[in-house]
ZADO-1210 file (C-alpha; in nm, 4 decimals, padded with zeros to 6 digits):
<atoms>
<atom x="-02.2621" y="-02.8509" z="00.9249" code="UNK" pos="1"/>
<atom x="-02.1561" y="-02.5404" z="00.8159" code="UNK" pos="2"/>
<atom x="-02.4514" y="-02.2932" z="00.7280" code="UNK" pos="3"/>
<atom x="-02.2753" y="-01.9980" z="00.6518" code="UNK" pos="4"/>
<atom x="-02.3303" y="-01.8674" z="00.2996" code="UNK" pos="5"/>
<atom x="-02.0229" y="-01.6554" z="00.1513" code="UNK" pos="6"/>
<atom x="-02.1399" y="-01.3021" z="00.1081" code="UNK" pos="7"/>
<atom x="-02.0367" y="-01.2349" z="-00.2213" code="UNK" pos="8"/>
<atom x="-01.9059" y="-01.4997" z="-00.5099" code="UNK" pos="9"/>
<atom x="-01.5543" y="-01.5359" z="-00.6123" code="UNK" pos="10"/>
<atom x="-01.4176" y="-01.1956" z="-00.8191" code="UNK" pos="11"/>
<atom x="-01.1724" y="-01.1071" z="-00.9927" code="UNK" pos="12"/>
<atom x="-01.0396" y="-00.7561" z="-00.8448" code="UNK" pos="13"/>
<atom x="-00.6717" y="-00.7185" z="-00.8557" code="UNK" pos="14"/>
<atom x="-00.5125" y="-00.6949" z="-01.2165" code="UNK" pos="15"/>
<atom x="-00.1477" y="-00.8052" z="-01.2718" code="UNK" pos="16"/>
<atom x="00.0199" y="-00.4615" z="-01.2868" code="UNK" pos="17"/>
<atom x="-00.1541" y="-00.4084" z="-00.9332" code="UNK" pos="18"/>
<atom x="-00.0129" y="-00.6864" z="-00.7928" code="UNK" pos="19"/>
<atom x="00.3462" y="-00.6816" z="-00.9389" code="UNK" pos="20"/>
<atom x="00.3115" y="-00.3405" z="-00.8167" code="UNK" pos="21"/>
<atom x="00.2248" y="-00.4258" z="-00.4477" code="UNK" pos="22"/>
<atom x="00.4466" y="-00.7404" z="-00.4078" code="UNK" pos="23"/>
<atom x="00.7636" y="-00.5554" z="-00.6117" code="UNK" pos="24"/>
<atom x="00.6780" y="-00.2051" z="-00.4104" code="UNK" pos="25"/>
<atom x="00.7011" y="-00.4209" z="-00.0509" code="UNK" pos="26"/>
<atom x="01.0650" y="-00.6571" z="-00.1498" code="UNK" pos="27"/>
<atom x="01.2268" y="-00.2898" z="-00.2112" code="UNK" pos="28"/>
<atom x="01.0587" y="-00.2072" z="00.0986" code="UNK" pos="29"/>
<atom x="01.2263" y="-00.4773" z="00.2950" code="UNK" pos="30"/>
<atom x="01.5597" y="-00.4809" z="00.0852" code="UNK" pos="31"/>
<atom x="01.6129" y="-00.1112" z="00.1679" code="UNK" pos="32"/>
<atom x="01.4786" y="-00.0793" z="00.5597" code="UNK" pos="33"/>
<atom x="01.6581" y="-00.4745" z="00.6722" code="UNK" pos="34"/>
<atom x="01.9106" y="-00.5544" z="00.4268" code="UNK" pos="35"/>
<atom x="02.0565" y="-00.2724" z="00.2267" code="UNK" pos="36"/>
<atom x="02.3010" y="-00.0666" z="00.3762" code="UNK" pos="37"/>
<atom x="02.1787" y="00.3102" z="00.4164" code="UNK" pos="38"/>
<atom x="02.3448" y="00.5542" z="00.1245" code="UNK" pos="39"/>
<atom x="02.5505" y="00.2731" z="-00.0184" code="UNK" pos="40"/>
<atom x="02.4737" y="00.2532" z="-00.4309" code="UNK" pos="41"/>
<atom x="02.2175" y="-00.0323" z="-00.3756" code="UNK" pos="42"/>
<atom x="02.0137" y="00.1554" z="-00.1671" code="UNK" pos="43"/>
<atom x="01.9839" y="00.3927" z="-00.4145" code="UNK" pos="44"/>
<atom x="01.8664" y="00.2109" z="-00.6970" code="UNK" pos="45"/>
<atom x="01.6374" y="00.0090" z="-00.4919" code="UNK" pos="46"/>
<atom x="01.4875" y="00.3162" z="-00.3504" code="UNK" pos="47"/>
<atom x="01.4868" y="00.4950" z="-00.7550" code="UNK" pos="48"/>
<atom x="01.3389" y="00.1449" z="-00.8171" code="UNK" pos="49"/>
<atom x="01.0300" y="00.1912" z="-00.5621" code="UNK" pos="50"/>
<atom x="00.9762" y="00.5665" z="-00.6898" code="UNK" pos="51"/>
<atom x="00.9432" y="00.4452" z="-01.0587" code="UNK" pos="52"/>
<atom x="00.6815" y="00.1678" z="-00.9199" code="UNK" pos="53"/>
<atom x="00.4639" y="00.4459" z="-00.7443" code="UNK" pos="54"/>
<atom x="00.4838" y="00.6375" z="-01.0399" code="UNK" pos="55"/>
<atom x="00.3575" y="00.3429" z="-01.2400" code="UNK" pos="56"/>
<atom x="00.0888" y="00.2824" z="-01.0363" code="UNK" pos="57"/>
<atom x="-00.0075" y="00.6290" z="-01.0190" code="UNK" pos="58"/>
<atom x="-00.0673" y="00.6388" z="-01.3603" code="UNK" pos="59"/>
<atom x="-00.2501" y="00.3101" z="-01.3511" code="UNK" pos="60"/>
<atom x="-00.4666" y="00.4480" z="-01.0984" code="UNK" pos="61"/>
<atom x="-00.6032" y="00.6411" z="-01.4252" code="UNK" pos="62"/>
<atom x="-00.6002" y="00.4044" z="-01.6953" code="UNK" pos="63"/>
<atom x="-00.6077" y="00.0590" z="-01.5228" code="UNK" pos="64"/>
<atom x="-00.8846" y="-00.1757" z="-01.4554" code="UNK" pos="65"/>
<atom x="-01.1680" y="-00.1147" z="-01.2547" code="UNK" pos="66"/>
<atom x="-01.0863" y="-00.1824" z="-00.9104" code="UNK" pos="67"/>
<atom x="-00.7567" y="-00.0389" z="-00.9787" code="UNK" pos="68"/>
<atom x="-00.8857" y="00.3368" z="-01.0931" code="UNK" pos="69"/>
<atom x="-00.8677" y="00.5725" z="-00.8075" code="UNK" pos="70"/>
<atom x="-01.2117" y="00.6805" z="-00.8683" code="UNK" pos="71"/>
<atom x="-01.3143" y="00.3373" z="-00.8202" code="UNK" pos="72"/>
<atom x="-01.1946" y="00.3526" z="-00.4342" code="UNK" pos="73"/>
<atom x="-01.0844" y="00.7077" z="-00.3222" code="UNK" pos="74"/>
<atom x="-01.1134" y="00.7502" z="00.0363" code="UNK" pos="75"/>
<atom x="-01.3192" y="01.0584" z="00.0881" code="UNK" pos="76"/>
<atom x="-01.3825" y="01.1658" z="00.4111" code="UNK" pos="77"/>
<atom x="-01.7975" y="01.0088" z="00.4024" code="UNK" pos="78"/>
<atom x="-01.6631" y="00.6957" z="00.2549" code="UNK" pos="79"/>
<atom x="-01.3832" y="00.6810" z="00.5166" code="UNK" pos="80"/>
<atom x="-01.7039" y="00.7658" z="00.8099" code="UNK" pos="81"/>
<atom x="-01.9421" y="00.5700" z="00.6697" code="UNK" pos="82"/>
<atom x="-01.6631" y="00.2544" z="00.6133" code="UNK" pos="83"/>
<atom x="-01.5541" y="00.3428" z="01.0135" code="UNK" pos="84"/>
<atom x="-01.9161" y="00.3822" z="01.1811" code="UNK" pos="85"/>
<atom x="-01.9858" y="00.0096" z="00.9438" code="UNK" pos="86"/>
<atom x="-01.6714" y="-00.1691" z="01.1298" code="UNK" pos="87"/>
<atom x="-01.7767" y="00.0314" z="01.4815" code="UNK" pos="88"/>
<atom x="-02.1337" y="-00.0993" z="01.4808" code="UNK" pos="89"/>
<atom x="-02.0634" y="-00.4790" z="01.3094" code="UNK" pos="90"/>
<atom x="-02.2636" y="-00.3800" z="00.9755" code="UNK" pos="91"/>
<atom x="-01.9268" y="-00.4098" z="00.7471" code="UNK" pos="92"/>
<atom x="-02.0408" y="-00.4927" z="00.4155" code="UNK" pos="93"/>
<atom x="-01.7192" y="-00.6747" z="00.2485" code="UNK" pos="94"/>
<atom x="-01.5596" y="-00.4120" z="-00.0229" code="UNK" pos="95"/>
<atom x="-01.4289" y="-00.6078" z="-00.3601" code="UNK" pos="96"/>
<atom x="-01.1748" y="-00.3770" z="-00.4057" code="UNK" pos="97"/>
<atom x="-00.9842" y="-00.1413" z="-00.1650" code="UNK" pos="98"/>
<atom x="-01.1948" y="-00.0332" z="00.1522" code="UNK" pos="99"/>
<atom x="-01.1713" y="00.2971" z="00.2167" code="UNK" pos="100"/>
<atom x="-00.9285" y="00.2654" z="00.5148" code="UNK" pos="101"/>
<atom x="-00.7312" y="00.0726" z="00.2941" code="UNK" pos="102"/>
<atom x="-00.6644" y="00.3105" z="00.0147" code="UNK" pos="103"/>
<atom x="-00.6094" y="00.5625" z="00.2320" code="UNK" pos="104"/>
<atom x="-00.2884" y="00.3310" z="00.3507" code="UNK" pos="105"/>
<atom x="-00.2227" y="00.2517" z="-00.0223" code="UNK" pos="106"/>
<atom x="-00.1948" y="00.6544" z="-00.0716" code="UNK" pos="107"/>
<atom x="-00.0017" y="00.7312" z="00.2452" code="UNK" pos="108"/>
<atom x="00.2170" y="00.4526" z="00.1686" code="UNK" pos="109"/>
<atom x="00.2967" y="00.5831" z="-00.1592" code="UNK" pos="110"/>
<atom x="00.3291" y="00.9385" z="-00.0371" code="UNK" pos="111"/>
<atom x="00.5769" y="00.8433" z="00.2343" code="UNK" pos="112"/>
<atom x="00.7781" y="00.6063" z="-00.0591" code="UNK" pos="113"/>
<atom x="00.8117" y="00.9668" z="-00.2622" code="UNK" pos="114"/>
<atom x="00.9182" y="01.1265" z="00.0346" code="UNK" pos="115"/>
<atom x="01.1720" y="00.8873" z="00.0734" code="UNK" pos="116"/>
<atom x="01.2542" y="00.9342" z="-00.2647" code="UNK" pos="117"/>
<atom x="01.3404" y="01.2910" z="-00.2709" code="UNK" pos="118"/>
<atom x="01.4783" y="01.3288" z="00.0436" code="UNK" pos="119"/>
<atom x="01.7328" y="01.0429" z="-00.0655" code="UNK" pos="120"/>
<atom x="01.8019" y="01.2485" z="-00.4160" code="UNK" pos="121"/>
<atom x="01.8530" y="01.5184" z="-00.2051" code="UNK" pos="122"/>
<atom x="02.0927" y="01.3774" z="-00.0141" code="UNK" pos="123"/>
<atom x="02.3463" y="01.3281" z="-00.2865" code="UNK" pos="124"/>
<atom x="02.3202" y="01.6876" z="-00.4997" code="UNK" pos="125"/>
<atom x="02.5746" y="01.9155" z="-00.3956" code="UNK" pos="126"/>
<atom x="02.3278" y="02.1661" z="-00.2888" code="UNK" pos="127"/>
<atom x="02.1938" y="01.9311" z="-00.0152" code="UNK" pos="128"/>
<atom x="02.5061" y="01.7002" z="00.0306" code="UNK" pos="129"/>
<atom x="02.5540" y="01.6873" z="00.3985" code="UNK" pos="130"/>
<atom x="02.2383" y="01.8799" z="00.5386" code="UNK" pos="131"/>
<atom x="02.1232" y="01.7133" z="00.8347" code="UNK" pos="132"/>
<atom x="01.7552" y="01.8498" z="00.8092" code="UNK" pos="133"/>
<atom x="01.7629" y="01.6234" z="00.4599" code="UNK" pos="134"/>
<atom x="01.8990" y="01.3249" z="00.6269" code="UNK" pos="135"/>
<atom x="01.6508" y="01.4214" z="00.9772" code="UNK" pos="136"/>
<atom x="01.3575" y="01.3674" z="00.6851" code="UNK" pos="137"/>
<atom x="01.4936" y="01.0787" z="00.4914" code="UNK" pos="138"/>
<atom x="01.5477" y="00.9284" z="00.8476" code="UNK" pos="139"/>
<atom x="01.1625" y="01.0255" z="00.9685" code="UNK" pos="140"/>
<atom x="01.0239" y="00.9142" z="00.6801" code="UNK" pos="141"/>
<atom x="01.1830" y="00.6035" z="00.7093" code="UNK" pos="142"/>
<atom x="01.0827" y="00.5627" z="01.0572" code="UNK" pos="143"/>
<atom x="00.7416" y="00.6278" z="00.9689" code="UNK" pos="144"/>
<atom x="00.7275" y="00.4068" z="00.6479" code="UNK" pos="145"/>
<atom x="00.8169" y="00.0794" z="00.9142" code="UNK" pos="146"/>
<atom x="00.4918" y="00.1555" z="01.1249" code="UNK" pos="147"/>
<atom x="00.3000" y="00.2204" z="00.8620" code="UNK" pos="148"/>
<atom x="00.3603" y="-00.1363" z="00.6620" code="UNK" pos="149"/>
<atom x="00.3247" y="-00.2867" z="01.0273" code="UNK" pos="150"/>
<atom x="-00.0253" y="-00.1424" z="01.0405" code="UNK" pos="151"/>
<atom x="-00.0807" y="-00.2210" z="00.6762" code="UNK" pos="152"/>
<atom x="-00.0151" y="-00.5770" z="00.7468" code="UNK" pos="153"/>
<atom x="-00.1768" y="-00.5687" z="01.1076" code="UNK" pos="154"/>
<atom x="-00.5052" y="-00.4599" z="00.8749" code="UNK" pos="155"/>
<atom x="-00.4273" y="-00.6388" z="00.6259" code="UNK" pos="156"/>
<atom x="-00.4709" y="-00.9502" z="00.8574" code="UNK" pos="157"/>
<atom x="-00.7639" y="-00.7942" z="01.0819" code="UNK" pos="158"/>
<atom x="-00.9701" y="-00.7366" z="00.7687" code="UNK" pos="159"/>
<atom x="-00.9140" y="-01.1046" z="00.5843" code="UNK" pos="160"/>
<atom x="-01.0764" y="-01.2430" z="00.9486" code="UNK" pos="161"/>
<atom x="-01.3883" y="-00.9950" z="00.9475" code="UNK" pos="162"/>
<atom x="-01.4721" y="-01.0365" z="00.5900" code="UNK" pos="163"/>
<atom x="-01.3920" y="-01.3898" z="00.5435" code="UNK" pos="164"/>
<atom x="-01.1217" y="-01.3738" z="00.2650" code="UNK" pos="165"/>
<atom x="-00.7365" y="-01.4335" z="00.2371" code="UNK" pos="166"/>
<atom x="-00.6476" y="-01.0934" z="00.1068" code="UNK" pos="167"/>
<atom x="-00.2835" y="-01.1930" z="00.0844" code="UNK" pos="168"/>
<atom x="-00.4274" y="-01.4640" z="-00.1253" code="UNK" pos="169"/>
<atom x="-00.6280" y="-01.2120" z="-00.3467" code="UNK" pos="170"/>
<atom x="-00.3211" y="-00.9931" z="-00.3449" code="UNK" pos="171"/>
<atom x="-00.0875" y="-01.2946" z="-00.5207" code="UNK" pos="172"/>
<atom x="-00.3816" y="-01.4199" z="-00.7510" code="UNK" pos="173"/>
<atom x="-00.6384" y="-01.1126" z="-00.8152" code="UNK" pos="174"/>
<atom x="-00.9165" y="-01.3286" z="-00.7094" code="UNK" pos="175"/>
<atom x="-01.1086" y="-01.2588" z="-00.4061" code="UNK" pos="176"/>
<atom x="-01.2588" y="-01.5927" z="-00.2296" code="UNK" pos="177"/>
<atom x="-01.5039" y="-01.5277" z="00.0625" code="UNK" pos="178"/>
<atom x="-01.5362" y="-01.7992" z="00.2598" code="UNK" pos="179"/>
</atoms>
């Protein structure tokens, strides 16, 4: 028999611009770093298409819902301590929204998506047309944009198993589940 009693009920944490935001932010992710070819015009828009989305979101990060506010989960550098010291010593407390390791991903993913951004308008104005240094960035950013989804998902994955929920699950239906 299984005694173990779910730490917090069933909530309702991501809204639907969150989520439209995350799963539309990560197929123009994919599209553009394994399927699109670099510079070509669908690229482009794919890559104006992920800029718009951050933008979006940035702005919902003021006016949203709750656990979508940036107040409600900005990683500060005691939040960040105190979260790291809870998951060093085994006293995690399970966050409903973003943890602050998490949003500090969510941020640097963002960041590094309107890096990408720029550097790729860059790329095509006459005054940077053919740079290398532009293309060096574009290419960094890039690089560093695939390790940083692999550790998103990596934590994404190492989180749902220490506090008991299917955040992939809570990601596609706002709801989080402990189990």
């Amino acid at each position: 028999m299984n005694t173990h009693v779910s730490p917090l009920p069933a909530q309702k944490v991501w809204d639907l611009v969150v989520r439209l935001f995350h799963w539309s932010l990560a197929a123009g992710i994919c599209a553009n770093l394994l399927l699109l070819e670099e510079g070509e015009r669908p690229h482009r828009w794919v890559g104006y298409a992920a800029v718009a989305l951050v933008l979006v979101r940035i702005v919902w990060g003021f006016i949203g819902s709750h656990h979508a506010r940036f107040a409600s989960f900005f990683p500060t550098p005691s939040r960040l301590r105190r979260h790291l010291a809870e998951l060093r010593y085994g006293s995690h407390t399970p966050s409903v929204g973003h943890n602050p390791a998490g949003a500090l991903m969510m941020l640097a993913l963002m960041t590094l998506v309107l890096g990408l951004g720029i550097s790729g308008y860059m790329m095509g104005t006459d005054a940077y047309f053919g740079e290398d240094w532009v293309k060096d960035i574009h290419e960094t950013l890039a690089d560093i944009l695939q390790l940083a989804v692999l550790l998103h998902i990596a934590a994404a994955v190492l989180m749902s198993r220490i506090e008991r929920v299917n955040l992939v699950r809570a990601m596609i239906t706002g709801i989080k589940q402990w189990r």
